[in-house]
N, C-alpha and C positions, 0 to 999 in steps of 0.2 A: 424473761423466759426465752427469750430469741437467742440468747446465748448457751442457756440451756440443750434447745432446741437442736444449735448447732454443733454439739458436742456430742450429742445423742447420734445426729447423722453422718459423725465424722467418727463414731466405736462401731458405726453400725457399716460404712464404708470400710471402716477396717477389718474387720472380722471376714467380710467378702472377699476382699483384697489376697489376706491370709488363707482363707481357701483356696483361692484361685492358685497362687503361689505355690501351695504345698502340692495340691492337684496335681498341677505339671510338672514340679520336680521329684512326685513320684513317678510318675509315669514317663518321664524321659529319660537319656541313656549318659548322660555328659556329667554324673558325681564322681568320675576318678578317671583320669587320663593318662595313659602311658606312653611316651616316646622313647626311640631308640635311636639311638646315634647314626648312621649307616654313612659314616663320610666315603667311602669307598664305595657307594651308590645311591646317589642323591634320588636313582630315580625310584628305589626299592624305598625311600624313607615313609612314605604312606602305609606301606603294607604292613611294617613292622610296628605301625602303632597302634592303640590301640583304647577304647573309650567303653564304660560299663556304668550301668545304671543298677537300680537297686534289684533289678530282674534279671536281666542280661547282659552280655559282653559284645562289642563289634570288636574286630580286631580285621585291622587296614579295610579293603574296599567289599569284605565277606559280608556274608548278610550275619545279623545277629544271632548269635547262640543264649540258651536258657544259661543262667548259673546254677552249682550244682542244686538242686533244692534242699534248704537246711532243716526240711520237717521230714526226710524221708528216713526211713530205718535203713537205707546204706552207709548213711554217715555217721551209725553207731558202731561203724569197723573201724573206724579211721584213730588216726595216735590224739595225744592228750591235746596237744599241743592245737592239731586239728580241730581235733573235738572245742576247745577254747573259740577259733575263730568262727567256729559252725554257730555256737550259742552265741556270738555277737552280733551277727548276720539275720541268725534265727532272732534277737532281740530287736533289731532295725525294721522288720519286717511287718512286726507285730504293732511295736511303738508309734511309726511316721502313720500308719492307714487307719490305727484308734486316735491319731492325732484330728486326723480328717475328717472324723465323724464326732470330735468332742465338739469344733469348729462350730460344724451344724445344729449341734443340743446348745452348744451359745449363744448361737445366734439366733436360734428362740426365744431363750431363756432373754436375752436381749430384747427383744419384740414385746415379749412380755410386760416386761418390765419398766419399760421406759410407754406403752401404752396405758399402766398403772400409775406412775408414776409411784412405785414402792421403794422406800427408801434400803430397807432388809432384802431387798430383791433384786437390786441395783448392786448393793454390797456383795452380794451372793456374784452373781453373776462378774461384777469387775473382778471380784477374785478367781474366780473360775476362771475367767480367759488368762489371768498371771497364770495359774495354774499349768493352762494349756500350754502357753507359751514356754512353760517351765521342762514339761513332758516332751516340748520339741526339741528343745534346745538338749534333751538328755538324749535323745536319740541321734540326735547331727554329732554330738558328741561322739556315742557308741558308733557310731559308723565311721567316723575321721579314727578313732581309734583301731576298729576292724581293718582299716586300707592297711595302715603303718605296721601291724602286726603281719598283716595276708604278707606285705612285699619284705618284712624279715624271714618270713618262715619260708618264700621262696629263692629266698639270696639262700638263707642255710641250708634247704635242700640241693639247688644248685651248684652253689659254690657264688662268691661274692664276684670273682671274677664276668661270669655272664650277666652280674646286673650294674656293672661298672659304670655302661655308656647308658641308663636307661635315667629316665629324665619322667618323675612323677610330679602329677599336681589335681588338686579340685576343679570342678568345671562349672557352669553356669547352673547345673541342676540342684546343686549344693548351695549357692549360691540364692537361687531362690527359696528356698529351704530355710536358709537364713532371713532373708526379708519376712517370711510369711511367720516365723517366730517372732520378729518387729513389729509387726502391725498384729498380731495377734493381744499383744504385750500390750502395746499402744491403746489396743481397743480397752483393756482392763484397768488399763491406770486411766480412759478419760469417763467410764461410767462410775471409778471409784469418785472423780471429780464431783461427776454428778449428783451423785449421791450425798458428796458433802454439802454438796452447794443447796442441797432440798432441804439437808437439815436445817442448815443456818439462815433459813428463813425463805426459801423456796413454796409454793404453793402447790402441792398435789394435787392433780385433778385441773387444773387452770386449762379452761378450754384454747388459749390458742397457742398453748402447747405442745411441739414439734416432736411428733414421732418417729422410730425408726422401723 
């Protein structure tokens, strides 16, 4: 059961881990980074860049601005085209922050469970966290998806020409984004372990039984 025990406290480390992770890469500003070339003034090259999280935009050493908000009824004037990138955004928005709180019903559901020692509630719950991690990883999707559309439909308005020298990429906040869908995962495939392992001859209830 020590090894049980152990697997218990290593889905129940992960599930935290996953919180903590997503926590901070919703709340910070570094999921899409933009540079600009400015060889003809190395020393303007800060200002012209610029770094946006899933709320707002910095651009060079300015203080942050809100982005446009995708729930408001001005963005129902906007072209189709628009309107497409508004409901992906509007979709990121929704999806990462019910991700953050499934986390938390898990990791009860988790406490639960492995305090029980139920085998149908182990099962339940390892799949739930696949689940969760399923629902993140559709969201980190939708938003790598949203960037690549946002910076086509500003080359087309533009013109291709002003976005020639610019130089995009994902930052650390995506990044953890990603981990936190790992251990999220992780936590669901080792309580599914668990769960097999009670079956095949495991002892429910076995008092020196390691909780999470």
């Amino acid at each position: 059961m020590a090894r049980l025990g152990a697997l218990l406290l290593a889905a129940a480390l992960g599930a935290l881990l996953s919180f903590a992770l997503l926590a901070a890469a919703v709340a910070s500003d570094y999921w899409y980074l933009l540079e600009v070339a400015d060889a003809g003034n190395r020393s303007g090259h800060g200002q012209l860049s610029s770094h946006s999280g899933l709320w707002r935009i910095c651009e060079g050493h300015n203080s942050c601005i809100p982005l446009i908000d995708p729930f408001s009824s001005e963005s129902l004037d906007a072209s189709a085209s628009v309107q497409h990138l508004i409901s992906l955004h509007r979709a990121v928005l929704v999806v990462l922050p019910v991700s953050l709180v499934l986390i938390v019903c898990g990791w009860i559901c988790g406490l639960l469970s492995s305090l029980a020692q139920n085998i149908p509630l182990l099962l339940f719950t390892g799949c739930y966290f696949l689940l969760g991690g399923t629902l993140t990883l559709a969201g980190l999707i939708t938003y790598i998806s949203y960037s690549q559309l946002a910076f086509e439909e500003t080359a087309r308005q533009y013109g291709p020409q002003h976005v020639q020298d610019v130089c995009i990429s994902f930052g650390w906040s995506l990044a953890l984004a990603c981990g936190s869908c790992a251990a999220e995962s992780l936590s669901g495939v080792l309580l599914l372990a668990v769960a097999r392992a009670l079956s095949l001859g495991g002892q429910p209830g076995d008092p020196h039984s390691v909780v999470i």
